[in-house]
PABADREN-438118 format. One line per field, with one value per residue (C-alpha): residue number from 1; x, y, z; residue in three letters. Coordinates in nm, 4 decimals. Example, Ala and Ser with C-alpha at 12.3 -4.5 7.8 and 13.67 -1.06 7.14 Angstrom:
2
n = (1  2)
px = (1.2300  1.3670)
py = (-0.4500  -0.1060)
pz = (0.7800  0.7140)
res = (ALA  SER)
***
This chain:
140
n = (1  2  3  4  5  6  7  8  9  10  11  12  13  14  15  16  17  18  19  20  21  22  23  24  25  26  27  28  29  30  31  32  33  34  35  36  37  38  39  40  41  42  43  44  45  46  47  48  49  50  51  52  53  54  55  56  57  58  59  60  61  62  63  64  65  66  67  68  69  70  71  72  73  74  75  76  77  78  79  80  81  82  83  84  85  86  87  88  89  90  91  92  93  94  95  96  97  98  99  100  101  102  103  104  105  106  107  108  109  110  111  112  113  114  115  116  117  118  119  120  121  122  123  124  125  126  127  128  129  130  131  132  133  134  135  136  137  138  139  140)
px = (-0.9881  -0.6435  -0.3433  -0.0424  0.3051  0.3676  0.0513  0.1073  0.4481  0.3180  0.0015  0.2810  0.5051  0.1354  0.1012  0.4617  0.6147  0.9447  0.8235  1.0739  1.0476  0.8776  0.6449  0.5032  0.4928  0.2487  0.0520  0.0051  -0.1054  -0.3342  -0.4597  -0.4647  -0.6950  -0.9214  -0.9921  -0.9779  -0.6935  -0.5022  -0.1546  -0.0688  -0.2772  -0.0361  0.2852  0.1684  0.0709  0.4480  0.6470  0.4820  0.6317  0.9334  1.0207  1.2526  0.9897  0.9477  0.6216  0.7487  0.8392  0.4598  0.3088  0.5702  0.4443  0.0491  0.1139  0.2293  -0.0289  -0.2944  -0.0693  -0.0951  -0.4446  -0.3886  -0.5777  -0.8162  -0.8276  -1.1495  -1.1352  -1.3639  -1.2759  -0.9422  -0.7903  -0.9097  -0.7711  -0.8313  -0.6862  -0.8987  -0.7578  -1.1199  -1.0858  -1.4335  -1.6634  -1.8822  -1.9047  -1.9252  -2.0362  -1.8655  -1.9342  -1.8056  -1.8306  -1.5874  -1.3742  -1.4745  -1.5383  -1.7411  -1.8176  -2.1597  -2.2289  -2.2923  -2.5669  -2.7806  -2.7230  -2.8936  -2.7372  -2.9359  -2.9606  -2.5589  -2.5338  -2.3883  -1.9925  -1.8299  -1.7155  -1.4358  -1.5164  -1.5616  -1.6990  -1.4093  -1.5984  -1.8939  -1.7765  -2.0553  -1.9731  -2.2782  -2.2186  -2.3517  -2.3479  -2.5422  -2.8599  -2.8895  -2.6444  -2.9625  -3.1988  -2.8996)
py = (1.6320  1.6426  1.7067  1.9046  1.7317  1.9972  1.8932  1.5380  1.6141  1.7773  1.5264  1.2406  1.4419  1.4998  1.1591  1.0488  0.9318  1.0625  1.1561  0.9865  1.0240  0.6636  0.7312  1.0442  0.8800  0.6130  0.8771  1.0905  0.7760  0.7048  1.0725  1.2715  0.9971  0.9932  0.5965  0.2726  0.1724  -0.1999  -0.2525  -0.3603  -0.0530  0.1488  0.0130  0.0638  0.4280  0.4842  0.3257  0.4682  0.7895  0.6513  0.3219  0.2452  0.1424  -0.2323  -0.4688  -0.4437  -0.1165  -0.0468  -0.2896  -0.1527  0.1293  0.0829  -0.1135  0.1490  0.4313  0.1796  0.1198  0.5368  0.5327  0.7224  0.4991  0.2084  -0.1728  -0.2082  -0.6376  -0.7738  -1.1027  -1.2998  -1.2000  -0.8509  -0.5685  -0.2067  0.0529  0.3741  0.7163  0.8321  0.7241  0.8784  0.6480  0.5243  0.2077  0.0675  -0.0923  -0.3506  -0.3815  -0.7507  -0.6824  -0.3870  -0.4408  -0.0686  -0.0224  0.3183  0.4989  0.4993  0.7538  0.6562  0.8253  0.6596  0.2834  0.2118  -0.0572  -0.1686  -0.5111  -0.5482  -0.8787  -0.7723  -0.7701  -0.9905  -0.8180  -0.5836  -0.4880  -0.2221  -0.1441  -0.0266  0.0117  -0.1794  -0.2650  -0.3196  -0.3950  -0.4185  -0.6491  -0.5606  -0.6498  -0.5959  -0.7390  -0.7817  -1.1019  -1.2083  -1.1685  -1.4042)
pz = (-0.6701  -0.8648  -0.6377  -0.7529  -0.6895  -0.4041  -0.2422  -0.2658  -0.0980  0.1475  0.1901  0.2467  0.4941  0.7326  0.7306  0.8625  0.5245  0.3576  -0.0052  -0.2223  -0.6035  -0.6472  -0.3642  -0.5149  -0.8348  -0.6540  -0.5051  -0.8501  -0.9874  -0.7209  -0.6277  -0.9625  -1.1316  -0.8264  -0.9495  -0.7716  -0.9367  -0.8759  -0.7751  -1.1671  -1.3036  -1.0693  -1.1727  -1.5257  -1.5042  -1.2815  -1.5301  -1.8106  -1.6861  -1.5526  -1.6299  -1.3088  -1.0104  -0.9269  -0.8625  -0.5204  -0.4661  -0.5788  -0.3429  0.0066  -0.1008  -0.1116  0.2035  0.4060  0.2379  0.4156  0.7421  0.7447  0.6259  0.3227  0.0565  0.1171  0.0438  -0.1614  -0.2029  -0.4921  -0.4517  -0.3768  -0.7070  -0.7593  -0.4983  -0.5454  -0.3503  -0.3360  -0.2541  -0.0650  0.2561  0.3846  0.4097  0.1029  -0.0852  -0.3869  -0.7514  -0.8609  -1.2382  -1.3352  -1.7228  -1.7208  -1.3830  -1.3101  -0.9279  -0.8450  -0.5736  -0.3598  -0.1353  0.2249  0.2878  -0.0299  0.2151  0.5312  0.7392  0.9878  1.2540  1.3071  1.5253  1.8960  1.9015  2.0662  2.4168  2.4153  1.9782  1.8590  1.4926  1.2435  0.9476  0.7397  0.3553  0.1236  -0.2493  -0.4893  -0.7616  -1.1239  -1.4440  -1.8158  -1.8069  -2.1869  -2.0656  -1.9467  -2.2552  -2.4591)
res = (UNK  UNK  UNK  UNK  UNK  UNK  UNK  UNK  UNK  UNK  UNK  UNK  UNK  UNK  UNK  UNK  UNK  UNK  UNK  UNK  UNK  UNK  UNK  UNK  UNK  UNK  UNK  UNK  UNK  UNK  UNK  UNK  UNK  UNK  UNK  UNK  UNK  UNK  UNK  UNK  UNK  UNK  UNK  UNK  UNK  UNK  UNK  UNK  UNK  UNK  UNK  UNK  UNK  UNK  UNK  UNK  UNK  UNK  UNK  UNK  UNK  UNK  UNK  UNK  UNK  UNK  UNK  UNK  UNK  UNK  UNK  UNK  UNK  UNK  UNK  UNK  UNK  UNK  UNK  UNK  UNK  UNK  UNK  UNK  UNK  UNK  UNK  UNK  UNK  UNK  UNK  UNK  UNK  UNK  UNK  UNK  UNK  UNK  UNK  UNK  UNK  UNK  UNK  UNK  UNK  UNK  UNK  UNK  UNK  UNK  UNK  UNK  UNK  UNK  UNK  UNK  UNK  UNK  UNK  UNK  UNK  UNK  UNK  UNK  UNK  UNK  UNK  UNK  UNK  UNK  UNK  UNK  UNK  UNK  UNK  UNK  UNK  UNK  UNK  UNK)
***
């Protein structure tokens, strides 16, 4: 769902974070596209518009939208992070031609047989990435 500026503002503020100009720029990035979107993709699409935020200022930033559970860390594999603005819970294709991560809804997986915790755990969430790719690769 695309956000306006004002709601974006206000989304921030909710969550205990002073909306600075970079910050909603971040945010508008992240929540108007409704895409998993990497930290590099981000600083592209901010400085596109305005050509003044910094590698780091984009990753403080994504760091403390997760510390204040605003986005999600969606992690491929060592080298490819995404950071995904729907924070119910779902999970997702992984298409290794394209790089395109998308969306499965929870309720089309059924987990089942979880090994016990160990004592005093609790469960904070079950990530499940499904990997894909063309399969004309495999008629080559």
């Amino acid at each position: 769902m695309p956000y306006t500026r004002d709601q974006l503002v206000d989304l921030l503020r909710r969550r205990g974070i002073n909306p600075t100009h970079q910050r909603i720029e971040i945010a508008c990035a992240l929540f108007s596209r409704g895409e998993h979107l990497s930290a590099d993709q981000i600083l592209a699409i901010v400085n596109d518009r305005h050509s003044e935020t910094s590698k780091a200022t984009v990753y403080n930033t994504l760091n403390l939208f997760l510390e204040k559970k605003l986005i999600r860390e969606v992690i491929v594999d060592p080298n490819k992070v995404f950071y995904d603005p729907n924070t119910e819970p779902h999970y997702h294709f992984y298409n290794s031609d394209t790089g395109e991560l998308t969306d499965i809804e929870a309720n089309r997986i059924e987990v089942s047989g979880l090994p016990q915790l160990p004592e005093g755990m609790v469960t904070d969430g079950v990530d499940i990435i499904v990997r894909v790719r063309s399969a004309r690769a495999d008629r080559d």
